[in-house]
C-alpha positions in Angstrom: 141.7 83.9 4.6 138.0 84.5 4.4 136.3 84.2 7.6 133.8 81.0 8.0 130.1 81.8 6.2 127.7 81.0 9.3 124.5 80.2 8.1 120.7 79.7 10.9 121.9 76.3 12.1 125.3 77.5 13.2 124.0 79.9 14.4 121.9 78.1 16.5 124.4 76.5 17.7 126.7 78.9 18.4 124.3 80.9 20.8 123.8 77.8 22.9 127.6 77.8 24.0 126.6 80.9 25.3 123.9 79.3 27.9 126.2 77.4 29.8 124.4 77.2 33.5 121.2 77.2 31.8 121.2 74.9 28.8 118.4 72.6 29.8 115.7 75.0 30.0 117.2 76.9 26.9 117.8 73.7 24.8 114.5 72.4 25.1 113.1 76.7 23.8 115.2 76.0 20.6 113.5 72.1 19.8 110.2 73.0 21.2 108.2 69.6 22.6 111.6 68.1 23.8 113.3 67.9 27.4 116.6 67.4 28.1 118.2 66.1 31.7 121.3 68.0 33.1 123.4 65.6 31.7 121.9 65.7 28.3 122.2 69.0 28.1 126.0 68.6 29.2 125.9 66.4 26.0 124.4 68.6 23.9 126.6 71.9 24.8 129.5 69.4 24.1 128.5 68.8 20.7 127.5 72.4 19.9 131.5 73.3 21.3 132.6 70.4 18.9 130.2 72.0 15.4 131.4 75.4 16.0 134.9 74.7 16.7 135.0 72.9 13.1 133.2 75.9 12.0 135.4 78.4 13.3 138.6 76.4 11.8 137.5 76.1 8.2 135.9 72.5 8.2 132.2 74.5 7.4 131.2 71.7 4.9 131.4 69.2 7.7 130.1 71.8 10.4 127.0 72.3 8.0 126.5 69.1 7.6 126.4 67.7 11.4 124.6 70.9 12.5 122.1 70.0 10.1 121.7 66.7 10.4 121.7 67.3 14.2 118.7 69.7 14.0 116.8 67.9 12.0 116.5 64.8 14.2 116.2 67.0 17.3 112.7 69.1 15.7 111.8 65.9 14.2 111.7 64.3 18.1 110.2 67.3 19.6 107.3 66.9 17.2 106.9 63.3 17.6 103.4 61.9 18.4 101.3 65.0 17.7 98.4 65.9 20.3 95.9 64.0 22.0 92.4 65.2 22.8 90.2 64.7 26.1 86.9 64.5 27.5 86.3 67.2 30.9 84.7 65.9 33.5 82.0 68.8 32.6 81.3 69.0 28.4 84.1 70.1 27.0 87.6 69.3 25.2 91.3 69.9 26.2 94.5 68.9 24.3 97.9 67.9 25.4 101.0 66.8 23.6 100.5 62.8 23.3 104.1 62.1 24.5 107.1 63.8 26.0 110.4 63.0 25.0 113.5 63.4 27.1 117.2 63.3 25.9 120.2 62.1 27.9 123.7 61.6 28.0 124.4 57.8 26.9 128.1 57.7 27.0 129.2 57.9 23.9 130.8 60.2 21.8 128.1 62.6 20.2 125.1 59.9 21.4 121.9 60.8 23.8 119.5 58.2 25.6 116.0 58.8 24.4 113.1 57.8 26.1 109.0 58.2 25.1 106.7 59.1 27.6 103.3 59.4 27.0 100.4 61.2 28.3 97.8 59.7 30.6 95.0 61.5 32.4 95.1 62.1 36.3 91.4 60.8 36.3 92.7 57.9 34.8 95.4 57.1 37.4 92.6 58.2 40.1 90.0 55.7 39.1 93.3 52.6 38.7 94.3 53.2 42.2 90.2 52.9 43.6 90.4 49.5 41.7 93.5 48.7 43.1 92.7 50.4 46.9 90.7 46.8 48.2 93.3 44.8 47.3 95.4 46.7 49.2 93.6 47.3 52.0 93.2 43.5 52.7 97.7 43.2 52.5 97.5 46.0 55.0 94.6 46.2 57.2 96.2 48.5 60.3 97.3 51.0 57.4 95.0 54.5 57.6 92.6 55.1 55.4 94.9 58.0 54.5 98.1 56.0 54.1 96.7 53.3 51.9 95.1 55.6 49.5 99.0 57.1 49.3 100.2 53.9 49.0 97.6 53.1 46.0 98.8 55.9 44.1 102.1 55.7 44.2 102.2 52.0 43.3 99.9 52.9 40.3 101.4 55.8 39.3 104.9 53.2 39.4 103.1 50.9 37.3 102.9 53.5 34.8 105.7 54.3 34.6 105.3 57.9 35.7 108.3 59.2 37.5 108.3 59.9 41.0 109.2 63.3 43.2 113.1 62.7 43.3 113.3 62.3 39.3 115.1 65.1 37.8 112.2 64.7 35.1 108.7 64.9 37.7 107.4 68.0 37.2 108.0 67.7 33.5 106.2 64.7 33.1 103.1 66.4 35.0 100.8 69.0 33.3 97.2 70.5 33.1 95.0 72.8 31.5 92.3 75.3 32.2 89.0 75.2 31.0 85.5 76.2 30.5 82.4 73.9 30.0 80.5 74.4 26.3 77.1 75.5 27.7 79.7 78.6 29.5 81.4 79.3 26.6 78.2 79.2 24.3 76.7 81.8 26.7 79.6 83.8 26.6 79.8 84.0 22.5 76.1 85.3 22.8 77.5 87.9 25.5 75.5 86.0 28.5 77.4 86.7 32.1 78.2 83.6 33.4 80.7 84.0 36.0 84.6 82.4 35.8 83.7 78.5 36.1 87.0 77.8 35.2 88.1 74.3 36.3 91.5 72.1 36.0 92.4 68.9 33.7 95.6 67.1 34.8 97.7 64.4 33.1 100.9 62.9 33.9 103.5 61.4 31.6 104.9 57.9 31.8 107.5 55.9 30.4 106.8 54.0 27.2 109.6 52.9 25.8 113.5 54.1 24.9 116.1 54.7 22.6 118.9 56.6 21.5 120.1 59.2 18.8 123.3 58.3 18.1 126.4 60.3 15.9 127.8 57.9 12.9 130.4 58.2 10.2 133.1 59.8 12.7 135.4 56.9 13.1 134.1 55.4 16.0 131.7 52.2 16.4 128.3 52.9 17.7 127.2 49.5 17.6 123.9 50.3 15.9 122.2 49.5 12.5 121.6 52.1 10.8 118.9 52.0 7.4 119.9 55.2 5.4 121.6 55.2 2.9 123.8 58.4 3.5 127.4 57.0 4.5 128.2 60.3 5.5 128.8 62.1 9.5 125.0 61.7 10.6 122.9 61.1 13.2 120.3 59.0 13.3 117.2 57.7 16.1 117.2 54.4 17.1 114.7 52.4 19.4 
């Protein structure tokens, strides 16, 4: 018997049974621009067991065929949305990914949870919570000036739908750049000295809206519509 022909996407697979105790972080490497919670990575190291197992025991047509179909969803997610430019506070222009998406364990056999956040600058939040900070003082008037402004940023940064510290998914759903105004970096392409100047742009994620990515054609009901027209083993997004 000929051993099983492993092609990129098995092997892709295969390597990330190797990463048990640090999937997450190693998932999200291999589909760049996605993030998976613990217990989507659980999920995910399950499935990747499940391909390479009907890899390894001659089924490769149907190995190929969900490892494909698998990956192809996954890099079409982690590209989802493209980038979003902004203004700095001082002339200039930095770029972030316009959403985050994160991928979950729903349950089911071979399904994730999916769930779009999307960028929104600090500055943004900042300016919300001073419209917000009267309103708030007046409801509590013995508060410190202090504790109110806390209070005003939490409840805005609730409203949208930005997680707070105890989420497994905080400090992926913050991020920031470095950056230079124009007139520095103009002065620097004509070789001027201008010193560092280097300042900070920060944005937080928050929660749009959710989904799933669910495994059909294996024998069990997802209770989903699906559109395409393969009748095959497949997965599919759904929101």
């Amino acid at each position: 018997m000929n051993a099983p022909q492993e092609t990129p996407v098995i092997n892709k697979f295969s390597d990330l049974t190797y990463r048990h105790g640090h999937s997450s972080g190693y998932a999200s490497s291999l589909w760049p621009g996605l993030y998976f919670t613990e217990s989507g990575a659980r999920r995910l190291m399950n499935i990747a067991g499940y391909i390479v197992g009907l890899h390894q025991s001659g089924k490769e047509e149907l190995a190929n065929k969900l490892a494909e179909s698998l990956d192809a969803n996954l890099t079409r997610l982690g590209r989802y949305g493209g980038t979003r430019e902004f203004e700095t506070p001082r002339p200039g222009k930095v770029s972030f990914p316009e959403w985050r998406v994160f991928l979950g364990d729903d349950g089911t056999f071979g399904g994730f949870t999916v769930s779009w956040h999307r960028v929104i600058a600090l500055d943004v939040i900042r300016k919300q919570a001073e419209e917000y900070l009267p309103r708030l003082a007046e409801q509590y008037p013995d508060w410190s000036d202090v504790d109110q402004w806390r209070q005003a940023l939490a409840d805005t940064r609730k409203r949208n739908g930005i997680p707070d510290k105890t989420s497994e998914i905080y400090k992926a759903c913050q991020d920031h750049r470095s950056y230079i105004s124009d007139w520095v970096a103009k002065a620097r392409e004509r070789g001027e000295e201008t010193g560092m100047f280097y300042d900070t742009f920060s944005v937080e994620y928050g929660f749009s809206f959710n989904g799933g990515l669910l495994l059909h054609g294996m024998g069990h009901e997802t209770f989903a519509v699906d559109l395409s027209n393969d009748t095959g083993p497949r997965w599919s997004v759904h929101t």
